[in-house]
C-alpha positions in Angstrom: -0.6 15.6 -5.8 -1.6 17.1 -2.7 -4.3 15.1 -0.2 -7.7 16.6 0.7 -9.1 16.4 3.7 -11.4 12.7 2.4 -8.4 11.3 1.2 -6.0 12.3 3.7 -8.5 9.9 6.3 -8.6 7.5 4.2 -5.3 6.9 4.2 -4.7 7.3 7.5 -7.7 5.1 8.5 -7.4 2.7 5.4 -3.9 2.5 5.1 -1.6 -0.2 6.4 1.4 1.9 7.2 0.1 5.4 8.0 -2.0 3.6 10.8 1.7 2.9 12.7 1.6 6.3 13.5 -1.1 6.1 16.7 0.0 2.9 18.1 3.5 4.5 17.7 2.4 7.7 19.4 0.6 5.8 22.2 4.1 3.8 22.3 6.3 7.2 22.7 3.5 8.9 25.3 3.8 5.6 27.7 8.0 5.6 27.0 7.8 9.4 28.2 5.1 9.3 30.9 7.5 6.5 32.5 11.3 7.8 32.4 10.0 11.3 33.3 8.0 10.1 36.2 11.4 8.6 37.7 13.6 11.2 36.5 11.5 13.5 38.4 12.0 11.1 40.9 14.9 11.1 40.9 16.0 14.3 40.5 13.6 15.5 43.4 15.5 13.0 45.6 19.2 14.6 44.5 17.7 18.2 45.1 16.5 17.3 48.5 19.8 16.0 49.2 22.0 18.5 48.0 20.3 21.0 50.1 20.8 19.1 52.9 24.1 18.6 52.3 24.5 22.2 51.8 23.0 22.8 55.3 25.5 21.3 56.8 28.4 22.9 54.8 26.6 25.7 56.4 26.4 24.5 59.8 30.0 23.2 59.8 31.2 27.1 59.3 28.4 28.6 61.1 27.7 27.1 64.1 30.9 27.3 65.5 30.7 31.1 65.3 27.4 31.5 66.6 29.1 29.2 69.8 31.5 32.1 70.8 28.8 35.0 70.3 27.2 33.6 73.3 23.4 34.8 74.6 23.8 38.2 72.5 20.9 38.4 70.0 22.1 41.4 67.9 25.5 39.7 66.9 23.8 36.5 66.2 21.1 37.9 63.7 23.7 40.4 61.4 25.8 37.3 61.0 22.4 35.6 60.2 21.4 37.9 58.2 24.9 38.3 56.3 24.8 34.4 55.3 21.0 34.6 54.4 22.0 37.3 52.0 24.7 35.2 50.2 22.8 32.1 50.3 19.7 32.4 48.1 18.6 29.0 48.0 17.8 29.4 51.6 14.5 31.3 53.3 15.2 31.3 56.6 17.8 30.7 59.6 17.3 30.6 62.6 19.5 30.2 66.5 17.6 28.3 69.2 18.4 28.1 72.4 16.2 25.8 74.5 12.8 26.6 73.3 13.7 30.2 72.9 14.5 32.0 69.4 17.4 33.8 69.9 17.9 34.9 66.5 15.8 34.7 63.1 16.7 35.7 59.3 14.5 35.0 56.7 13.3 36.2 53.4 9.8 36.0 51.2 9.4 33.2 49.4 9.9 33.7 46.2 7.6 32.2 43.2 9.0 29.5 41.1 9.8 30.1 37.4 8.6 26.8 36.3 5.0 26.6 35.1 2.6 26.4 37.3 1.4 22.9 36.5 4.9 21.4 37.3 4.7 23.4 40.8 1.5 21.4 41.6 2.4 18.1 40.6 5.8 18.3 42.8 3.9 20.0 45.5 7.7 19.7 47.5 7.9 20.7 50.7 10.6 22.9 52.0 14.2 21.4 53.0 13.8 22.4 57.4 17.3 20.8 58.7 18.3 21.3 62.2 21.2 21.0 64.0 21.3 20.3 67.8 24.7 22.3 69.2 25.9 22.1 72.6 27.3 25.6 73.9 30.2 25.8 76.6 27.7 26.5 79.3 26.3 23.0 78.6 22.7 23.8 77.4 21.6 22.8 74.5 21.4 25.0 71.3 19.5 24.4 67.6 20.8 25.9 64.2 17.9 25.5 61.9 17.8 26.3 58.4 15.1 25.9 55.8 15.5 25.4 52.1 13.6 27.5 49.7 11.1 24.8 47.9 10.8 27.3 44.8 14.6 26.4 44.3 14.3 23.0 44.4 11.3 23.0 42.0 13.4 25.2 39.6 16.8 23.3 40.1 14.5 20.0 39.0 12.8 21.9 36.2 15.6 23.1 34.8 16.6 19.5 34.6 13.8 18.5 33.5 13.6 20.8 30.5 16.8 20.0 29.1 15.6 16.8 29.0 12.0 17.3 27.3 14.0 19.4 24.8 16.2 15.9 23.1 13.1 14.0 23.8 11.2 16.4 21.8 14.2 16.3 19.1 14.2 12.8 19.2 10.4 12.1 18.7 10.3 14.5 16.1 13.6 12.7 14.4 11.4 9.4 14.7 8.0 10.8 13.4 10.2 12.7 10.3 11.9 9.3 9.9 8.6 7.8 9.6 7.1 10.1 7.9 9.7 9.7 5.0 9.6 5.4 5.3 6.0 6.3 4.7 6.1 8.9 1.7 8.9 6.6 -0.1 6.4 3.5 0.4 3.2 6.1 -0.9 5.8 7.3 -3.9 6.4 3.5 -5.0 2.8 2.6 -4.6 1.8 5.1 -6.8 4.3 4.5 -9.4 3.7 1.0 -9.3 0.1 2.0 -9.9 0.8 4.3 -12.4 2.9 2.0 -14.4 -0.1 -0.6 -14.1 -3.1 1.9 -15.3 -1.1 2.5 -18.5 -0.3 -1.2 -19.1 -3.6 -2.3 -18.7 -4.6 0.8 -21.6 -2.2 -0.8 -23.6 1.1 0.7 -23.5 3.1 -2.8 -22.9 6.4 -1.1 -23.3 5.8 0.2 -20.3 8.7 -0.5 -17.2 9.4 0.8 -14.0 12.8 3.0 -13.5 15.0 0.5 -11.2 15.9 3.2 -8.5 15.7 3.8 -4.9 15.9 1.4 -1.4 16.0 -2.2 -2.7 12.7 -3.0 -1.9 11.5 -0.4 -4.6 14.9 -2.1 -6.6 13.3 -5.5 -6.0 9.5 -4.4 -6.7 10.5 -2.5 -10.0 12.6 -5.3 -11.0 9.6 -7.8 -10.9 6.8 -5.8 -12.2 9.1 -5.6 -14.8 10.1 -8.7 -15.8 6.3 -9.3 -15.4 5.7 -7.1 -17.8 8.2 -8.2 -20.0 6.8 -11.8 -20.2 3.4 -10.7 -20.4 4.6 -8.1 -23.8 6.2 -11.3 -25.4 2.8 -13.3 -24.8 0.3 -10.6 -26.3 2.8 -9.8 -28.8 2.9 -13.7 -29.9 -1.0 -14.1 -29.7 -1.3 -10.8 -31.9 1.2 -12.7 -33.8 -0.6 -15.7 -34.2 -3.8 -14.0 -34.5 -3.0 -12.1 -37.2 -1.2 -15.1 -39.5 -4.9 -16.9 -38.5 -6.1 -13.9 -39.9 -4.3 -13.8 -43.0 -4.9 -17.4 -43.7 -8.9 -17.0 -43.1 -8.8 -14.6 -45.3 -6.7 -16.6 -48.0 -9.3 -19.7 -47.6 -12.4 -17.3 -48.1 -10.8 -16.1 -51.0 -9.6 -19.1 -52.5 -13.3 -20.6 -51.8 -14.8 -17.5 -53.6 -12.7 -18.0 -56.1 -13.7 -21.0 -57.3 -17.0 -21.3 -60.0 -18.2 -24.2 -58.6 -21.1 -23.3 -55.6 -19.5 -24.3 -53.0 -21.6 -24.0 -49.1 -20.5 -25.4 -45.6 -22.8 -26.6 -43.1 -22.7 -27.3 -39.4 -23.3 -30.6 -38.0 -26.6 -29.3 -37.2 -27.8 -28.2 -40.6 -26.9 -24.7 -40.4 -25.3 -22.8 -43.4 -21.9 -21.7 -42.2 -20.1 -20.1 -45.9 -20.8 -19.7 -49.3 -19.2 -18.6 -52.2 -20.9 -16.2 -54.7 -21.4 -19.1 -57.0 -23.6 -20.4 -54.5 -25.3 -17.3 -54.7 -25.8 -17.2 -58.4 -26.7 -20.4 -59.0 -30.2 -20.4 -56.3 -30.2 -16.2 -56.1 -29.9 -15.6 -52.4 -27.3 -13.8 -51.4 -25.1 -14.8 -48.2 -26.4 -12.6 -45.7 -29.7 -14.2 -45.8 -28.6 -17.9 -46.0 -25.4 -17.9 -43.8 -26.8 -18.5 -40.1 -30.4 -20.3 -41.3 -30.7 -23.7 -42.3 -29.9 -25.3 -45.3 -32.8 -25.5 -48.2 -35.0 -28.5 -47.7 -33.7 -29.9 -50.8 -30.4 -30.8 -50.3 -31.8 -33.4 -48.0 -32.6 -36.1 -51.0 -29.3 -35.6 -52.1 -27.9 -37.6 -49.1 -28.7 -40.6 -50.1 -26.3 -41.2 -53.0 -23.8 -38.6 -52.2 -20.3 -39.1 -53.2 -17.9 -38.5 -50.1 -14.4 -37.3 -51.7 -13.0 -38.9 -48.5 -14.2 -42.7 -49.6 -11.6 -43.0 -52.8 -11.5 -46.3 -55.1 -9.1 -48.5 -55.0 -6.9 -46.6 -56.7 -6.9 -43.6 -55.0 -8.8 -41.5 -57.4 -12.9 -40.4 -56.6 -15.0 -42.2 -59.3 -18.5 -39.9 -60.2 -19.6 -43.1 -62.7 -22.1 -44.2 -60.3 -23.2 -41.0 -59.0 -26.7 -40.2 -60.2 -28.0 -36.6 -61.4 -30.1 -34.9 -59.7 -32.1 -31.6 -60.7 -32.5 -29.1 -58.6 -35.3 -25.9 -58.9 -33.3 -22.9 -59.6 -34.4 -19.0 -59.9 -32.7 -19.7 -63.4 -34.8 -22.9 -63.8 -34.0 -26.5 -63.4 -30.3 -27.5 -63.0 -28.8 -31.2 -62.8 -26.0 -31.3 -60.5 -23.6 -33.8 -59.4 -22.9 -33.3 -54.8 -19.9 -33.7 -53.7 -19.2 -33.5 -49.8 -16.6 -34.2 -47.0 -16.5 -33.3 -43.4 -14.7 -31.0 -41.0 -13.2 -31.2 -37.9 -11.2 -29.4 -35.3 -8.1 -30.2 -33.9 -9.3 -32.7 -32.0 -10.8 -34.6 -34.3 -14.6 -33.3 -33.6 -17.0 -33.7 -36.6 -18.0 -29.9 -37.0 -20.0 -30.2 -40.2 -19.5 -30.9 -43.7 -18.4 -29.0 -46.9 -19.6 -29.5 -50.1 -19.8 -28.3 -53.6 -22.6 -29.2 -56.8 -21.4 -29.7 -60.2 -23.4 -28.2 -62.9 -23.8 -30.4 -65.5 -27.1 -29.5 -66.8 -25.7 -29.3 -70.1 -24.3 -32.6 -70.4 -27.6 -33.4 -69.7 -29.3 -32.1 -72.3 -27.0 -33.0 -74.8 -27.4 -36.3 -74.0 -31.1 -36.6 -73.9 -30.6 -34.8 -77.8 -28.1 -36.8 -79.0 -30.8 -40.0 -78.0 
């Protein structure tokens, strides 16, 4: 996806890596400023010295000509002149003899071919060698020859050049290196984030392809055996949650199921369940009593409950002592037996109790008959 210009700052101000690149750059600009100020340097230094060197190649052959010619000026400047011609590195040459000028060749300076920015910063001065000669006669004579600067600027920039050339090359092999270390890392970040969006909607078979350097091996490897473990867990809870499920669902039909009312209360009085003979038996239906408390009179009935968790001695509930009560009904009044035992969770923490009545308003009634 290509960057725009918002998020192509942001990563370059916000990002970790891509922020290497102007310390890096700063790094490179100092490396540069600093083997380029001694090359120059140093190649100014070998320039200077070649020319002189090449002086005196000169004056070895020369001078020793310009010895025999004698006081003649015209002799002396054609052979001047004839070297000068041959030797373009030089601008001028020159036969003294005392403080006289005997003889003089020299050409216009020419203008270097490096840029003119390099000129100004070597600002060189021109080579001007002399060589003190001492004729037959005995006086004293002086070959003096000047070295064009504009050659010894190009001679270094040529150099010079060469050598900006593989710097350029290598910078630009170090910035494309880079550049790459730093697409690779943005490539696994953003399948790394990729894979995460669609786990986190869901898709937990989702993995990341092992390829690449081993640090993407490595970071692919653990996200997913991450993700692995974290499948196995949901897919156990979904497992879990759905057998809990099944059995809710298998209590609260086996506790509609039965015909006897049966209701469950917190320990707080608040009707938790009931079953539709609940319903039938007082006429309200479970929406409106589930979440309210319990009728106020179920509270009499505590007194001489029976608690089906209190057996006689031999194991089996006994109702013989249990008295009848009668409770108001839409339907009229009914006499019921209350039966109740509590409920905890795992911990053993009394959450409430659940009970159930026993109609036996008919016993009842046969009874008072038959007396």
């Amino acid at each position: 996806m290509p960057l725009d210009k918002k998020s192509l700052v942001t990563w370059f101000t916000r990002g970790t890596y891509p922020r290497l690149y102007l310390p890096l750059a700063l790094l490179i600009v100092l490396v540069v400023a600093v083997r380029y100020y001694f090359l120059v340097s140093v190649e100014v230094g070998e320039a200077r010295q070649r020319a002189t060197t090449e002086v005196q190649r000169m004056g070895h052959f020369l001078v020793p000509a310009l010895r025999t010619m004698g006081a003649e000026p015209l002799p002396i400047q054609q052979l001047l002149e004839n070297e000068l011609r041959y030797a373009p590195t030089f601008e001028r040459l020159e036969w003294l003899e005392g403080q006289r000028t005997l003889a003089s060749a020299h050409r216009v300076a020419r203008m270097p071919a490096a840029p003119q920015w390099f000129v100004q910063w070597l600002a060189l001065e021109p080579v001007d060698q002399r060589l003190e000669v001492t004729l037959p006669q005995g006086q004293q004579a002086v070959f003096r020859a000047v070295v064009d600067s504009g050659s010894t600027v190009d001679e270094v920039w040529n150099i010079v050049r060469a050598q900006l050339v593989l710097t350029g090359i290598n910078v630009l092999i170090i910035f494309v290196a880079l550049t790459l270390l730093l697409r690779a890392n943005a490539r696994l970040l953003g399948r790394l984030s990729s894979a995460t969006r669609s786990f986190q909607s869901g898709q937990l078979a989702t993995r990341m392809t092992v390829s690449g350097t081993l640090e993407t091996q490595a970071v692919a490897t653990t996200f997913n055996a991450m993700a692995a473990q974290i499948e196995q867990l949901v897919t156990s809870l979904q497992q879990s949650e759905a057998e809990q499920a099944d059995q809710l669902h298998f209590t609260r039909q086996l506790i509609d199921s039965l015909p006897l009312p049966v209701f469950v209360r917190s320990a707080r009085d608040i009707c938790l369940v009931v079953n539709p003979a609940w319903e039938q038996m007082f006429g309200i239906r479970a929406s409106l009593a589930v979440g309210t408390l319990m009728p106020s009179f179920f509270d009499a009935l505590e007194e001489d409950i029976i608690d089906i968790t209190d057996p006689d001695d031999n194991g089996h509930l006994s109702t013989t002592s249990q008295e009848v009560y009668s409770i108001q009904t839409p339907s009229g009044v009914r006499y019921v037996l209350y039966f109740k035992a509590p409920f905890t969770n795992r911990h053993g923490v009394n959450l409430g109790t659940i009970a159930t009545l026993v109609d036996v308003t008919e016993r009842e009634r046969s009874s008072h008959t038959l007396m």
